[in-house]
PAVEXVEX-852500 format. One record per residue (C-alpha): x negated, y, z. Coordinates in steps of 0.1 Angstrom, whole numbers. Example, Ala and Ser with C-alpha at 12.3 -4.5 7.8 and 13.67 -1.06 7.14 Angstrom:
<recs>
REC      X      Y      Z
REC   -123    -45     78
REC   -137    -11     71
</recs>
This chain:
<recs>
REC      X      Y      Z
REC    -61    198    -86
REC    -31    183    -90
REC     -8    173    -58
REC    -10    138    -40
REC     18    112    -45
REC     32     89    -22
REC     47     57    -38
REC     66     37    -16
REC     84      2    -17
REC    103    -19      5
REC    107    -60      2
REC    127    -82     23
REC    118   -119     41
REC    136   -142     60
REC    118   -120     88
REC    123    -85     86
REC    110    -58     64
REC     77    -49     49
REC     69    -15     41
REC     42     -4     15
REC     32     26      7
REC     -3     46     -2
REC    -11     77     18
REC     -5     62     56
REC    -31     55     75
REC    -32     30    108
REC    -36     66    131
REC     -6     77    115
REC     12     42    118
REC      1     40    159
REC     14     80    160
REC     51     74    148
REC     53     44    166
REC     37     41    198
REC     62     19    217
REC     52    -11    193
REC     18     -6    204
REC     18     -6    242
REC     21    -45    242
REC     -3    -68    259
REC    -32    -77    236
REC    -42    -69    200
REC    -43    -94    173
REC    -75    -91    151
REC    -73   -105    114
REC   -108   -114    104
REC   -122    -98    128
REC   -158    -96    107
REC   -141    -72     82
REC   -141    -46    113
REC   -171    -22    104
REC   -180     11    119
REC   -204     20     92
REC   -172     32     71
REC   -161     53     98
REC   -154     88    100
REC   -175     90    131
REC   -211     83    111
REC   -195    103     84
REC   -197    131    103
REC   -230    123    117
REC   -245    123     81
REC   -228    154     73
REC   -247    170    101
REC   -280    163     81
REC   -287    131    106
REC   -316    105     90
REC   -314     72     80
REC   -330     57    111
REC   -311     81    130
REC   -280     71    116
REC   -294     29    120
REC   -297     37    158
REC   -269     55    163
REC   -251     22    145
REC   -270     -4    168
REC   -258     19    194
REC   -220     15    184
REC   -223    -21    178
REC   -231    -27    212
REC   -210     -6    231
REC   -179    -20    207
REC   -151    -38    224
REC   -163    -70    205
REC   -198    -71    221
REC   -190    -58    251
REC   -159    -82    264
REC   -149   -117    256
REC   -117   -121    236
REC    -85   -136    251
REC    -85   -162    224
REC   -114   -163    189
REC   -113   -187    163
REC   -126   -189    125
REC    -95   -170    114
REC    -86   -143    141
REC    -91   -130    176
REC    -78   -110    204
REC    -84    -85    225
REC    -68    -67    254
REC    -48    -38    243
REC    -73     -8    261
REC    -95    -15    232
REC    -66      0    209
REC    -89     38    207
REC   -121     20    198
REC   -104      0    173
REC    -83     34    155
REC   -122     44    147
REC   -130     10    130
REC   -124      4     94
REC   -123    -21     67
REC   -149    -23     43
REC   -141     -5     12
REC   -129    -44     -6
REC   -116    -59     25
REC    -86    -52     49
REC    -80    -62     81
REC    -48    -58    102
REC    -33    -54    139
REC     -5    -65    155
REC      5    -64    193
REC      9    -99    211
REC     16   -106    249
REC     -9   -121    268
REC      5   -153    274
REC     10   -157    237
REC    -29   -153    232
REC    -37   -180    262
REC    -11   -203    244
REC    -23   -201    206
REC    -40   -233    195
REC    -73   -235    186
REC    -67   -239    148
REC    -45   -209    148
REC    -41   -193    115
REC    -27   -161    112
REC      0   -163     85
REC     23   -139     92
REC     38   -119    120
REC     63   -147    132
REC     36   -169    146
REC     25   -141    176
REC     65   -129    178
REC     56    -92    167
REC     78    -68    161
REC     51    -51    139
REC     19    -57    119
REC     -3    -33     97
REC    -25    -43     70
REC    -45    -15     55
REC    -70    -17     22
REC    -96     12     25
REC    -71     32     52
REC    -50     47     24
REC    -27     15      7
REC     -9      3     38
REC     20    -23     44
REC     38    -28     72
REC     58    -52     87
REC     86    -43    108
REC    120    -57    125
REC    136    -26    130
REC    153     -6    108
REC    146     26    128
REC    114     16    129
REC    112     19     90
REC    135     54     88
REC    104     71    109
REC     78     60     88
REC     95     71     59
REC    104    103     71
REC     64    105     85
REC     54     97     46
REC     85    124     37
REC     71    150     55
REC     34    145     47
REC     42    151     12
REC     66    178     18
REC     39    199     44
REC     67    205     66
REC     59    217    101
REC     76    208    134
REC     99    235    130
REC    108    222     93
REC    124    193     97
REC    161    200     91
REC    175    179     63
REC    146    152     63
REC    160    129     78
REC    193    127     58
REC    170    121     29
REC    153     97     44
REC    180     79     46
REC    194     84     14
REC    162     72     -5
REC    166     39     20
REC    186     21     -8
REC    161     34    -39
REC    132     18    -17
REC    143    -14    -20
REC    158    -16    -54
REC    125     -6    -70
REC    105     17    -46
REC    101     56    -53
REC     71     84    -55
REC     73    114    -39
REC     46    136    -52
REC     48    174    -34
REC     47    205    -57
REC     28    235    -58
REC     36    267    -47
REC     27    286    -74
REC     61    293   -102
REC     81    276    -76
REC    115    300    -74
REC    142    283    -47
REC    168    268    -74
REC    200    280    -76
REC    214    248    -84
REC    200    235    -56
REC    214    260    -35
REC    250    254    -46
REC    252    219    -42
REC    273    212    -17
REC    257    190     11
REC    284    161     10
REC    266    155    -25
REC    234    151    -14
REC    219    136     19
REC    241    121     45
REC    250    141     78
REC    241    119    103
REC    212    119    115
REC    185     92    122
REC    183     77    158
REC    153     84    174
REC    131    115    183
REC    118    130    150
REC     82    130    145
REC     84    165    131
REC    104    183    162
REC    134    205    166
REC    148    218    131
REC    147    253    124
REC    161    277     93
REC    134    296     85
REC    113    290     51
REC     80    279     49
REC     47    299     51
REC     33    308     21
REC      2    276     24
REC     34    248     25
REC     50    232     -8
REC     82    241    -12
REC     94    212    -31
REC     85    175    -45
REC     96    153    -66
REC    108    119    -61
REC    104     90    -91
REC    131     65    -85
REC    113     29    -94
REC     80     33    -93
REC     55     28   -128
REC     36     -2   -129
REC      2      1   -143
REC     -1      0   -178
REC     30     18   -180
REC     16     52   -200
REC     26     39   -234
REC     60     29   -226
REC     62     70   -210
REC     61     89   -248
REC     97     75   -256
REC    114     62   -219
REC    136     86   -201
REC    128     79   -160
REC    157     93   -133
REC    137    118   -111
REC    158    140    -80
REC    143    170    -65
REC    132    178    -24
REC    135    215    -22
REC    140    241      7
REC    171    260      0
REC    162    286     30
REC    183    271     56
REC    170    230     51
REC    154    205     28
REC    180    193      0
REC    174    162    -22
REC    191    169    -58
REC    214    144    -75
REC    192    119    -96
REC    190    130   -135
REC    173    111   -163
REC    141    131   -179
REC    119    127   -206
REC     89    106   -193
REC     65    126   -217
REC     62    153   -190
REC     45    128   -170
REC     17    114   -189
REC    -19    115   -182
REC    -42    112   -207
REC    -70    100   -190
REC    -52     69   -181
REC    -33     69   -214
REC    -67     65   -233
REC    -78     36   -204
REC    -50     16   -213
REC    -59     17   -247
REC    -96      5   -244
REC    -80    -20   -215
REC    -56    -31   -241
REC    -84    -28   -276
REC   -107    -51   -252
REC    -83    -73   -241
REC    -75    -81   -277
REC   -104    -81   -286
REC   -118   -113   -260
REC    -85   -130   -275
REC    -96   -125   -308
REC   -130   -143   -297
REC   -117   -167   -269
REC    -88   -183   -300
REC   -106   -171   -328
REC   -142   -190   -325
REC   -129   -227   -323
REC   -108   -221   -354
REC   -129   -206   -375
REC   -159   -231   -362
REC   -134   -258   -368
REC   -129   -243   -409
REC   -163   -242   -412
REC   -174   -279   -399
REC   -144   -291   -425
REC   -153   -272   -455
REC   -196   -284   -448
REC   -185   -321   -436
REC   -150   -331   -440
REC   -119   -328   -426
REC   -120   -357   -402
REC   -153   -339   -383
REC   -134   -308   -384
REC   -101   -323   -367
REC   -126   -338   -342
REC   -140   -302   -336
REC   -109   -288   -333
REC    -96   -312   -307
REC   -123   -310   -286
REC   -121   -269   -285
REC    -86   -274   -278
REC   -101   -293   -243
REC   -132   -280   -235
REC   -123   -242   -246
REC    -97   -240   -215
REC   -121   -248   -192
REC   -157   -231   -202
REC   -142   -199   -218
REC   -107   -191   -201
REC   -125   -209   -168
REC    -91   -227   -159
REC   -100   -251   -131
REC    -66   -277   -132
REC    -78   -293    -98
REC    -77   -259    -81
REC    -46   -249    -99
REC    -28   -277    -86
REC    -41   -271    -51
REC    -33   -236    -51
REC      5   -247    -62
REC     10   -271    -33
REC     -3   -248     -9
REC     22   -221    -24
REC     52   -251    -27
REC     41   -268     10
REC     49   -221     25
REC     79   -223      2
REC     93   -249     23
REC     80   -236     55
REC     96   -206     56
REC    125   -215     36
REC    118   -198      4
</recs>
């Protein structure tokens, strides 16, 4: 089974930072950074997308051989003792609501449905009392947060954050996930965290951990010297991971991972048999974690051929509705002129050229228009 990946990528706004990354989860998020959670209330983005039947609770309830109607009740049960049903919210429109902040436990056990999201972000009271009642939550500025969390099925997470420290312990959070390192491992992380801070935002990264098995600490590893790799100074802040230590790790802990600088885009199998991608190297040198200098290697290494065969059917059945979509009214338009005439044929033509938009590629113009003064009117908003 082959070792999870981490991809992570940082973009910039006119407000702060948002971070996104797969593999961190809102109990982690509320774990590194349990300051930016002790506010006042609890902003709810559509609050209906809040479901306890995805949660790990009834999960384990089922695994304990519990029956349907069992599990129905048990549900019923939840639903009524939730901090929705039980207590008013401080504000509730069609868009959002809030809630005090001592419903903050309840809420870590709620998820999103597997296709919906739904995001938190801490607001002071008076803020809540003050919103208007056709509040809609755009974005973080509006409620003055100094964080917010969106999370698609607890595993593809962004956050939004106005502190740089903020972001360093997440990434070093998401670092040492990948890495397995313990409390007492946590000497050189975050150096590297901060050195990949840069990579982040010029294209993102993936750090995907390594097995133990062949692994043999490198040499070359070992002799670079450190003012080549990580920076010395460490992070402010309390490390998530504890004092450092010099000792190796046990025997169940990777030893190493590797870190893809600009992360693939889907699709992107085909393009791996003849690109060269820069990769660097995590690796315990017996005394702390080292980040190699980045080196460009043959992409084949990383190919998959279950999504290289995908993206051939994607792309033999993407031609293929092309080949019908443009094809049709041409060869419908041959036909009409070689059994009637050319003058019914250009009339056929012309009217596939404006009805085929519309009932085969299902372009609505009126919506497209909306949708582009709607994107133009936020443009202007927020200074874009």
């Amino acid at each position: 089974m082959s070792a999870p990946d981490y991809p992570m990528t940082v973009a910039r706004d006119r407000f702060g930072i948002w971070l996104h990354v797969t593999g961190l989860s809102f109990r982690e998020v509320v774990q590194v950074l349990p300051e930016r959670f002790a506010a006042g209330a609890l902003l709810v983005f559509d609050a209906e997308q809040l479901d306890y039947t995805t949660s790990a609770l009834l999960e384990h309830r089922r695994q304990q051989g519990r029956t349907r109607e069992q599990l129905l009740a048990d549900l019923a049960d939840l639903d009524d003792n939730a901090f929705w049903s039980r207590r008013e919210p401080a504000f509730e429109n069609a868009s959002c609501a809030v809630w005090p902040a001592d419903c903050l436990d309840e809420m870590i056990l709620a998820q999103g449905p597997a296709a919906g999201c739904f995001g938190v972000c801490p607001i002071e009271p008076q803020t809540a009392r003050n919103l208007p009642p056709d509040f809609v939550y755009e974005h973080p500025s509006n409620v003055f947060a100094q964080l917010a969390f969106y999370s698609v099925g607890d595993s593809a997470t962004s956050v939004f954050l106005t502190s740089e420290d903020d972001l360093l312990k997440l990434v070093r959070h998401v670092l040492g996930k990948a890495l397995g390192a313990s409390p007492e491992q946590a000497e050189g992380i975050d150096d590297i965290a901060r050195t990949l801070r840069p990579w982040l935002e010029e294209g993102g990264v993936d750090v995907r951990a390594e097995s133990r098995e062949g692994y043999r600490v490198s040499e070359e590893i070992a002799a670079i010297p450190s003012d080549t790799l990580a920076p010395a100074e460490p992070l402010r802040g309390d490390s998530p991971y504890g004092e450092p230590a010099c000792r190796p790790p046990s025997a169940s802990e990777p030893l190493a991972a590797t870190v893809a600088i600009g992360l693939w885009t889907l699709r992107c199998q085909w393009p791996l048999l003849w690109r060269r991608v820069r990769m660097a190297r995590i690796a315990w040198d017996g005394q702390r974690w080292r980040l190699s200098e980045p080196e460009e290697v043959p992409g084949r290494a990383y190919l998959s051929l279950f999504r290289l065969f995908g993206e051939l059917f994607h792309a033999t059945g993407r031609l293929t509705s092309y080949v019908v979509v443009f094809g049709f009214p041409i060869v419908a338009a041959v036909l009409i002129t070689v059994l009637s005439g050319w003058v019914p044929g250009l009339i056929a033509l012309v009217v596939a050229a404006l009805l085929w938009p519309k009932f085969v590629l299902g372009a609505n113009w009126r919506d497209l228009r909306k949708r582009r003064a709607i994107q133009e009117e936020r443009s202007k908003k927020y200074g874009l």
